[in-house]
MARTORMAR-563875 format. One record per atom (N, C-alpha, C, O): residue in one letter; atom name; x, y, z; chain. Coordinates in nm, 2 decimals. Example, Ala and Ser with C-alpha at 12.3 -4.5 7.8 and 13.67 -1.06 7.14 Angstrom:
2
aa, at, c1, c2, c3, ch
a, N, 1.32, -0.57, 0.78, A
a, CA, 1.23, -0.45, 0.78, A
a, C, 1.32, -0.33, 0.78, A
a, O, 1.42, -0.33, 0.85, A
s, N, 1.28, -0.22, 0.71, A
s, CA, 1.37, -0.11, 0.71, A
s, C, 1.29, 0.00, 0.79, A
s, O, 1.34, 0.11, 0.80, A
END
This chain:
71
aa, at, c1, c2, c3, ch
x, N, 4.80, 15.33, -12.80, A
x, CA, 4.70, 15.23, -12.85, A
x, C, 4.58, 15.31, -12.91, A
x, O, 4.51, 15.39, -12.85, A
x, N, 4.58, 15.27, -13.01, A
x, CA, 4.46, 15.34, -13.10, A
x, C, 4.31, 15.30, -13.04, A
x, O, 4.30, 15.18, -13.01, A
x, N, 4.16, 15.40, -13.00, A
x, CA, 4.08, 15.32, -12.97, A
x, C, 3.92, 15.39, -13.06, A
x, O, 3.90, 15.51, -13.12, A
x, N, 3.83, 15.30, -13.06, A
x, CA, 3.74, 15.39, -13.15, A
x, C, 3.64, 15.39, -13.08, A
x, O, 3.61, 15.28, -13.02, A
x, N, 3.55, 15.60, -13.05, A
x, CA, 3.49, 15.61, -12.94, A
x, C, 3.39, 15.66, -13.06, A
x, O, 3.41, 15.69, -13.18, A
x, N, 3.26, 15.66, -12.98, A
x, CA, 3.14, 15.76, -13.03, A
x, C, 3.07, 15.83, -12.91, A
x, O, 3.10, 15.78, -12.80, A
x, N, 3.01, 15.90, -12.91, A
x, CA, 2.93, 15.99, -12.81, A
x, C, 2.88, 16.09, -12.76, A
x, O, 2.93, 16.17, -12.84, A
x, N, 2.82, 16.16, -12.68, A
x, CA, 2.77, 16.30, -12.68, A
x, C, 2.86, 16.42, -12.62, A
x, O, 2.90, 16.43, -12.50, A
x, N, 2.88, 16.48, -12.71, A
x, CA, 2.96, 16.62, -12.63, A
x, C, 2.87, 16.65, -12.48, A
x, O, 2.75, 16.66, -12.49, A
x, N, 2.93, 16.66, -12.37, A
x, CA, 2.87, 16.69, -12.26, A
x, C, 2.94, 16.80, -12.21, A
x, O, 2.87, 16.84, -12.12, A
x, N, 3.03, 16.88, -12.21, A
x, CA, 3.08, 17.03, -12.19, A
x, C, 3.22, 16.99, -12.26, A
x, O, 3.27, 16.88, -12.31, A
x, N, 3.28, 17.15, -12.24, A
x, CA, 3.42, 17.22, -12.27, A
x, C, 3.42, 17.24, -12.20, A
x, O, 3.34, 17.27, -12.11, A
x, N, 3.62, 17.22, -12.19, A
x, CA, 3.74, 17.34, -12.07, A
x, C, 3.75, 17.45, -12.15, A
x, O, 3.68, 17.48, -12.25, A
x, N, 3.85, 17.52, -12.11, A
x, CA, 3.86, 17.64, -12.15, A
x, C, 3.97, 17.62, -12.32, A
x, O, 4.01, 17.52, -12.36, A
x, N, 3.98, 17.72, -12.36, A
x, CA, 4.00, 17.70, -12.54, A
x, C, 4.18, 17.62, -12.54, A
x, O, 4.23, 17.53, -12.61, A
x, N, 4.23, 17.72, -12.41, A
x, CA, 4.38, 17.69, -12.44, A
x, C, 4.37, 17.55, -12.39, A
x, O, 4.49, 17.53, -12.40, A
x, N, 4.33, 17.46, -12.36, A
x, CA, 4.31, 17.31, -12.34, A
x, C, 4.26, 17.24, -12.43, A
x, O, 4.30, 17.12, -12.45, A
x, N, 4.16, 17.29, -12.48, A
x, CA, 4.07, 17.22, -12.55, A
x, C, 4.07, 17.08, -12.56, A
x, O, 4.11, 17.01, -12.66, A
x, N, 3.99, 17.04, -12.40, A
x, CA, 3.96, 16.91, -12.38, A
x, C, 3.83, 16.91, -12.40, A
x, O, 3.78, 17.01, -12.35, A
x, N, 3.74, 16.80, -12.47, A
x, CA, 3.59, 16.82, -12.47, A
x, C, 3.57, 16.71, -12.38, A
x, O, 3.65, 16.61, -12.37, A
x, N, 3.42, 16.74, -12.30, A
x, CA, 3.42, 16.60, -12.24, A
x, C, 3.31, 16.52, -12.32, A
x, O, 3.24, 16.58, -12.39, A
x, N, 3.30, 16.39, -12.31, A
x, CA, 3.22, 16.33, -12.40, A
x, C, 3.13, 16.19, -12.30, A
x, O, 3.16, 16.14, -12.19, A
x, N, 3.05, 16.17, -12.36, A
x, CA, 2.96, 16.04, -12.26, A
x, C, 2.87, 15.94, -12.39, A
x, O, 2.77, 15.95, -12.45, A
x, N, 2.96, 15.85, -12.38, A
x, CA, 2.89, 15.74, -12.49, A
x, C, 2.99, 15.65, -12.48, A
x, O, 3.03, 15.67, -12.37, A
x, N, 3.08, 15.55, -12.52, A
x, CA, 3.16, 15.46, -12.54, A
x, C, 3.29, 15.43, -12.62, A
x, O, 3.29, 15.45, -12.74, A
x, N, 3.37, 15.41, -12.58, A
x, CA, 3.50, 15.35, -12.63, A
x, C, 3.57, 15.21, -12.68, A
x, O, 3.64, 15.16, -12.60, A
x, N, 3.56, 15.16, -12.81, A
x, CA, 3.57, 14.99, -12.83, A
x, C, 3.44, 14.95, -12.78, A
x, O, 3.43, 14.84, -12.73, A
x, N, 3.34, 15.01, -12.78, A
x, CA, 3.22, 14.93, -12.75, A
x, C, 3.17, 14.90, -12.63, A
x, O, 3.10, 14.81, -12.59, A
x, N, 3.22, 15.01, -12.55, A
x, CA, 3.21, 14.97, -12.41, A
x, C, 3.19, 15.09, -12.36, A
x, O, 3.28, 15.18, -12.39, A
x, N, 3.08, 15.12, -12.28, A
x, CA, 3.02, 15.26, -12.23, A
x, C, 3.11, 15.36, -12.15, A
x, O, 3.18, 15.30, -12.07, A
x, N, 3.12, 15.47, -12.15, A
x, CA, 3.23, 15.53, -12.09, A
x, C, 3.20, 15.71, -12.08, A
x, O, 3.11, 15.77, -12.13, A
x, N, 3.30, 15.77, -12.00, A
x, CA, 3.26, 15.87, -12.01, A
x, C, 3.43, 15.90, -12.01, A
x, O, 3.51, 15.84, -11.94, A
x, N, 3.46, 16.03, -12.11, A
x, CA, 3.56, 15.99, -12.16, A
x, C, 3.62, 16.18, -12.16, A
x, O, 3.51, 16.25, -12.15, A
x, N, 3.73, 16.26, -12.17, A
x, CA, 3.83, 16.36, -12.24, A
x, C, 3.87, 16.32, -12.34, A
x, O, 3.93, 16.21, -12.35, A
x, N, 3.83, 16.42, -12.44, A
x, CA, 3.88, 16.39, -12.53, A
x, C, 4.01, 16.53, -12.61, A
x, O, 3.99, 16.64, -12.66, A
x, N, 4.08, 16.49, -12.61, A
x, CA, 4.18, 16.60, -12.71, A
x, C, 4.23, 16.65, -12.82, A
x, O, 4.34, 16.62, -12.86, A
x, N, 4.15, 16.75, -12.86, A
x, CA, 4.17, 16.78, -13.03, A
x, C, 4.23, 16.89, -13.07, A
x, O, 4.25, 16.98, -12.99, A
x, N, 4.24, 16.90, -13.13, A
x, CA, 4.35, 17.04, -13.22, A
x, C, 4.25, 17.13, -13.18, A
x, O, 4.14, 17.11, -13.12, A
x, N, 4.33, 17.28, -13.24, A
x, CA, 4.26, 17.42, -13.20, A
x, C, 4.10, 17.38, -13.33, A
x, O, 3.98, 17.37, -13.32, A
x, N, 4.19, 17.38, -13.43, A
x, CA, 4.10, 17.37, -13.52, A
x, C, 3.94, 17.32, -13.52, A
x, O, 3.83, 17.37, -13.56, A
x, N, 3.96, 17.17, -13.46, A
x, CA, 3.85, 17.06, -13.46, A
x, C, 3.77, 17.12, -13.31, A
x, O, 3.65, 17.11, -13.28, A
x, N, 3.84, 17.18, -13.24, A
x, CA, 3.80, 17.26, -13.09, A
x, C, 3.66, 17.32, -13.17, A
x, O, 3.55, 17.27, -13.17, A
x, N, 3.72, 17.47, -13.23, A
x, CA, 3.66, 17.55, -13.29, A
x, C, 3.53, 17.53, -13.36, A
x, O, 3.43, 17.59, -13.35, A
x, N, 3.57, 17.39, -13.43, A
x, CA, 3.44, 17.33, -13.50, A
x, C, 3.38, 17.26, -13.43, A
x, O, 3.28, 17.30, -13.47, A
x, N, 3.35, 17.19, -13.34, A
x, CA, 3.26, 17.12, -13.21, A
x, C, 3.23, 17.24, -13.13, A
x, O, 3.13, 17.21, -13.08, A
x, N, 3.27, 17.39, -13.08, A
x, CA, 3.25, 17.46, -13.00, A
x, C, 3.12, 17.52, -13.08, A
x, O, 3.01, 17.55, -13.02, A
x, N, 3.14, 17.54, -13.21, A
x, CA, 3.03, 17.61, -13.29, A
x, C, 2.91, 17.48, -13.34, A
x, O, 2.81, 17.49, -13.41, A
x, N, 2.96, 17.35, -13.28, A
x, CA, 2.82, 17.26, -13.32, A
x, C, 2.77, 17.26, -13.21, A
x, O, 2.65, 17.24, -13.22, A
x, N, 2.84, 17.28, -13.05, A
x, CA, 2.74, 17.29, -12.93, A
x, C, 2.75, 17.14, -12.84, A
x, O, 2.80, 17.04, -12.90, A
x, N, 2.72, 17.15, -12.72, A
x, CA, 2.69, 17.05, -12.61, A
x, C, 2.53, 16.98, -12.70, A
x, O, 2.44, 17.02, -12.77, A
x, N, 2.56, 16.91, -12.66, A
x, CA, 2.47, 16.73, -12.72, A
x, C, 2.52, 16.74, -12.87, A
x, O, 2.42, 16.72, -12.94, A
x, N, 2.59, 16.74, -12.92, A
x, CA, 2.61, 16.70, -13.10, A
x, C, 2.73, 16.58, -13.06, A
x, O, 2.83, 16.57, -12.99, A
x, N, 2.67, 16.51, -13.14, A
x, CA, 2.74, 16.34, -13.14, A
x, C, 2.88, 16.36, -13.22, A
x, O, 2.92, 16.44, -13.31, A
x, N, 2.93, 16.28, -13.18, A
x, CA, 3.07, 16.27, -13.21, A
x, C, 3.20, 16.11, -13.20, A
x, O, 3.26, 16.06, -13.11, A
x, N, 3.19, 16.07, -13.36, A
x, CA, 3.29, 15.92, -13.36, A
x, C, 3.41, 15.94, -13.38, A
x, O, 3.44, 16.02, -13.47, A
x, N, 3.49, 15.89, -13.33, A
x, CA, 3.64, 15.86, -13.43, A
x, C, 3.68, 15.79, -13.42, A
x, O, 3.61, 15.69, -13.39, A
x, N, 3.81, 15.77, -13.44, A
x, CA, 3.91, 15.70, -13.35, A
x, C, 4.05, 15.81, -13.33, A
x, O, 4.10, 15.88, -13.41, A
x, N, 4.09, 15.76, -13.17, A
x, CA, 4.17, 15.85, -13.13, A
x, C, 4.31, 15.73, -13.02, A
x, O, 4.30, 15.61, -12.98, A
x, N, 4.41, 15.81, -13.00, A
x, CA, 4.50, 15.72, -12.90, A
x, C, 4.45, 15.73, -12.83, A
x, O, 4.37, 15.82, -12.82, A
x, N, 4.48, 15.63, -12.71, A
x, CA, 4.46, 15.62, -12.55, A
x, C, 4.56, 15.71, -12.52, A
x, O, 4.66, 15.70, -12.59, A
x, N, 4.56, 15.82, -12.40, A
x, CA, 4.64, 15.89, -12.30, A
x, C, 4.63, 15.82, -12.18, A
x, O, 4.72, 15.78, -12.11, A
x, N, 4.52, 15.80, -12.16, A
x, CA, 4.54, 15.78, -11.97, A
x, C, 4.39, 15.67, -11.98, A
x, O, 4.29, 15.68, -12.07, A
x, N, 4.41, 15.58, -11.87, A
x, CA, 4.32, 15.50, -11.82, A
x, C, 4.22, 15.56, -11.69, A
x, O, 4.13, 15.51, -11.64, A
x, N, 4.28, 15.65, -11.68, A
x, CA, 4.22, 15.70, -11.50, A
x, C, 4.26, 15.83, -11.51, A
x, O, 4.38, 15.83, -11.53, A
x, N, 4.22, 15.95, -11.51, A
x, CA, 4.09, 15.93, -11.61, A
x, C, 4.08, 15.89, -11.74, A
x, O, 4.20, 15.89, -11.79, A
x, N, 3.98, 15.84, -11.84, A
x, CA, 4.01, 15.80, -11.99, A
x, C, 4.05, 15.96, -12.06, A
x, O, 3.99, 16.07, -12.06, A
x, N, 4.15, 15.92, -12.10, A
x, CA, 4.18, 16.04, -12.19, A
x, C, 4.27, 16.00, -12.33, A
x, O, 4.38, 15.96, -12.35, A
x, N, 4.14, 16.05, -12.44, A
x, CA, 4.16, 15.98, -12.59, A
x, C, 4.17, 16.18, -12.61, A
x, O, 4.13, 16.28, -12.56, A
x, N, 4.33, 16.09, -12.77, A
x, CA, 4.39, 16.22, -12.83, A
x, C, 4.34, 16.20, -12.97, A
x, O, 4.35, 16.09, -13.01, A
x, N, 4.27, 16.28, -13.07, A
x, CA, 4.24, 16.27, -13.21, A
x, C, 4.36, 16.32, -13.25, A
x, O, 4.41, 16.43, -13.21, A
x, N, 4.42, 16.22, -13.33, A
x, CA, 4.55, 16.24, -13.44, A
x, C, 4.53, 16.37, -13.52, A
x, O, 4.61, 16.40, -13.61, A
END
């Protein structure tokens, strides 16, 4: 299920994961959320830093904890 999140980078795991965590909302509804992106898009959020805003839309993985995947 596709969902559309915005929000603030609040840390990284380590690179071979590259899960970011994020705190702002999902469908409009506040949330604190993992998010899962390619090496690539990793790379580029790792060099914009913790607090740089971030929207997309991504699939739902998991409800408990929220875990959204960027296509």
């Amino acid at each position: 299920m596709k969902a559309r999140f915005e929000g603030v980078i609040v840390s990284f795991d380590a690179p071979d994961t590259r899960r970011v965590h994020v705190y702002g909302s999902v469908d409009g509804e506040p949330a604190e959320f993992i998010l899962l992106v390619s090496e690539e898009k990793y790379n580029e959020l790792i060099r914009l830093g913790i607090g740089q805003r971030i929207e997309g839309e991504a699939t739902k993985v998991s409800d408990s904890p929220l875990v959204l995947k960027m296509d």
